[in-house]
N, C-alpha and C positions, 0 to 999 in steps of 0.2 A: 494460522492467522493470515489473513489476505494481506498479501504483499505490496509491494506499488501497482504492477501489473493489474494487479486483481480489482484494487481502486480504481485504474484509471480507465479500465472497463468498464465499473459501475458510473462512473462519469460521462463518457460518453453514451454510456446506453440514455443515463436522464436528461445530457443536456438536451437536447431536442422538443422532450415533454415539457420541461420545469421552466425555462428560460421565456419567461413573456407571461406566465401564468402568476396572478395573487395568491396567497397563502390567507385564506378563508377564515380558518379555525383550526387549533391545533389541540389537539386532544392527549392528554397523558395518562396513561394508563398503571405507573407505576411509578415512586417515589424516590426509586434509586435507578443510578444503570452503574459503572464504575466508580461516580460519585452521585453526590444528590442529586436530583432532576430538579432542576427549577423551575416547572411549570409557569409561574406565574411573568416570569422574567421570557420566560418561550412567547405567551400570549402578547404581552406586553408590547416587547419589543421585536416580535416577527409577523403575528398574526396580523393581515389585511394588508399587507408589502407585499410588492409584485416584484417575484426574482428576477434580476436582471443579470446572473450570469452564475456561472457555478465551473470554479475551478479545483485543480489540486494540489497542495504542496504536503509533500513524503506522502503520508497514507493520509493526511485531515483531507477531506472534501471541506470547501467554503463557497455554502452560497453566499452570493453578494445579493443585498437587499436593497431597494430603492431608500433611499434615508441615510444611506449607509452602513446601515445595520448588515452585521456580517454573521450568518447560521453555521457553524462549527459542528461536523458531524464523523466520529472514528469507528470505525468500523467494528475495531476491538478484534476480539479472537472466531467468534460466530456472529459479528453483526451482519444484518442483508439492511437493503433497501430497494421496496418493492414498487413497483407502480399496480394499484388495484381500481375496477370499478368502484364507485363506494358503496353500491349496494352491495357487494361483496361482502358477510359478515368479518369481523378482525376472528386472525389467527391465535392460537394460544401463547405464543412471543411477542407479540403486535405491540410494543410497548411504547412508541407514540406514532401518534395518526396526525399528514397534514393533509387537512381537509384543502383542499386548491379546484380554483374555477375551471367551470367547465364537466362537473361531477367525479373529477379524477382523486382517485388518493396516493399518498406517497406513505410509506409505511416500512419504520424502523423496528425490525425483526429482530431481536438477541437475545437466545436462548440461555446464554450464561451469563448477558447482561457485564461487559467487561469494554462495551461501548462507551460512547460519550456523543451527547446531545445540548449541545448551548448557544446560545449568541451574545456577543459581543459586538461593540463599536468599532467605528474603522481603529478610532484612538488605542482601545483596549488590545485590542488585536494586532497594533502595531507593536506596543509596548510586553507583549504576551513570551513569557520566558521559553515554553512549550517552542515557539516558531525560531526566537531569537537565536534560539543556540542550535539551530538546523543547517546543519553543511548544505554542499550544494544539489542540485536533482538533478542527479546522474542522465539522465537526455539533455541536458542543457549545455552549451556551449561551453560554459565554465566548466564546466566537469571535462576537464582536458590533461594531456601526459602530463603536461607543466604542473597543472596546479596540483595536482597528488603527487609529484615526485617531488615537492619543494615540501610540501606539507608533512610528508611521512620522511625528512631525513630525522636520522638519530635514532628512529621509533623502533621498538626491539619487537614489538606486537607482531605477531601472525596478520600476513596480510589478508584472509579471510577473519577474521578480525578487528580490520581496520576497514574495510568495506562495510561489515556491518555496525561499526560503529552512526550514529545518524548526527556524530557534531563532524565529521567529515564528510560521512554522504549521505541526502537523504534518501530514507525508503529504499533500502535494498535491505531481503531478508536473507533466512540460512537459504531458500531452495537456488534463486536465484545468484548468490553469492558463489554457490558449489558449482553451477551448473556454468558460471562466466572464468573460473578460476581454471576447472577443465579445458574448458576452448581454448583459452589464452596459455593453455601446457604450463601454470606455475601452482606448485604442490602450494595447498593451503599454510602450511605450517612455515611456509619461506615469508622471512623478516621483512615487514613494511618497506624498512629505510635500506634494504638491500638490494630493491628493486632500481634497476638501471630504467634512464630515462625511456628508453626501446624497449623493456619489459610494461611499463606503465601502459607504455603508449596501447601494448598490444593487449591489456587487460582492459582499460578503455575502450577500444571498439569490443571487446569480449561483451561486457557489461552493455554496452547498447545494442548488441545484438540480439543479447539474452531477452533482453527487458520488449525492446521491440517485439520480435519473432512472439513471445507470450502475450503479450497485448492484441496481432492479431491475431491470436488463437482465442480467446474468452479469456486469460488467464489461467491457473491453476487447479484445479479441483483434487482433494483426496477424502473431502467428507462432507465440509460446509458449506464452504463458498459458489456465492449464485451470482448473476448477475441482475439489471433490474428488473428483467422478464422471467425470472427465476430459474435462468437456465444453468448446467455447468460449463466453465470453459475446460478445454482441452489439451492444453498444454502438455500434462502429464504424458500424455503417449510421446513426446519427443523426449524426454527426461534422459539425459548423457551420462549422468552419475547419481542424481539426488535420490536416495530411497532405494536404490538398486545394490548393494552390497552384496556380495556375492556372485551376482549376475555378470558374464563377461561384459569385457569394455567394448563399445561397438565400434572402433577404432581399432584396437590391438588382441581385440580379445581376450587378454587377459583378468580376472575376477576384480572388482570394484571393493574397495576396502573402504571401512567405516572407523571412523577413530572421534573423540567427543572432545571438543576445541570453546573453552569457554560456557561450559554447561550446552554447548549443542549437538548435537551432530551432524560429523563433515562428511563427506562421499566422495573418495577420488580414488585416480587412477594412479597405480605405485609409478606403472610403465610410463604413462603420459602425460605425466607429472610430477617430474623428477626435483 
């Protein structure tokens, strides 16, 4: 599933096209994607609005629509989104088409269909339980020692755990979670609320360095994920732990253990992460 990283790649690959461009016609090509599609509510209230800006919080993309109308789009487990000619025929996933001026198309690609495409009002979208209950986005200034070592006292959770939790932090997955807990040398499995303010602190920059450093790499690639020019990012070839079990550590050399932490699985180092 595309991570934060991987979203915020696909965001800035589009802002540049989308941003000053009308949204023409919008074409739906199927009746469901992880819930019903509401076409008529897309045409409605998106179609012939000129994007005025398109940000991200956790993994939602939201374009902002002239009107106020705000476009809500998840990427899901295999969603893309693609910029095409429009004479371009649509693909066998192409499951909505935004026709936008200037002959360009923008095209939500999801082959398992486990996305989400809707709009909403500023109103609706402000009152929206999905964003309400969203901790904070880990690049952000809020996301400091302080406020995770005040938040996780008492918490007996695995602080890989508590990272991927998204009502404390938004948009951090498993790769990214394993890959920040290594850096920062604290074993997954060590307790939230056990962490010293100097351990936070140093899992904190862990986590923004992770998140950064894959951002300017494309983000992650192991099968899906593209970006808007359909490329893969790269990230993977730095991978410190995640996926490598077995593989020495490239720190200590010693082999990379895998153990299953909340129905996922974790990647770390026994030695370098005591």
């Amino acid at each position: 599933m595309p991570e934060l990283p991987e979203v915020e790649t696909v965001r800035r690959g589009l802002l540049p096209h989308l941003v000053g461009r009308r949204i023409e016609a919008i074409e739906a090509r199927v009746g469901r994607l992880r819930g019903p599609l509401d076409a008529a509510a897309l045409r409605e209230k998106a179609a012939g609005r000129r994007i005025e800006g398109l940000r991200r919080r956790a993994k939602y993309l939201i374009a902002d629509l002239e009107g106020e109308a705000k476009l809500i789009i998840h990427l899901g487990m295999t969603g893309r989104l693609l910029l095409k000619p429009r004479e371009e025929p649509p693909a066998r996933h192409d499951h909505v088409v935004f026709h936008l001026e200037g002959g360009l198309d923008l095209r939500f690609q999801d082959a398992r269909r486990f996305g989400l495409v809707e709009v909403l009002s500023a109103a609706e979208l402000e009152a929206d339980e999905r964003f309400l209950t969203l901790g904070v986005e880990p690049l952000s200034r809020a996301a400091s020692a302080a406020h995770f070592y005040k938040r996780s006292r008492r918490l007996k959770k695995p602080v890989k755990n508590f990272l991927m939790d998204f009502h404390h932090v938004a948009g951090i997955g498993n790769i990214y979670a394993s890959e920040a807990l290594f850096l920062a040398g604290i074993h997954p499995g060590r307790s939230a609320g056990g962490l010293s303010l100097e351990r936070w602190g140093r899992l904190v920059r862990a986590v923004k360095k992770v998140l950064r450093d894959s951002i300017r790499r494309g983000g992650t690639t192991f099968r899906d994920f593209r970006n808007s020019s359909g490329e893969a990012g790269y990230f993977q070839v730095l991978l410190r732990v995640y996926d490598r079990a077995g593989e020495p550590c490239r720190r200590c050399r010693r082999p990379i253990q895998k153990k299953v932490m909340a129905g996922r699985s974790t990647f770390y180092c026994p030695s370098c992460q005591r």
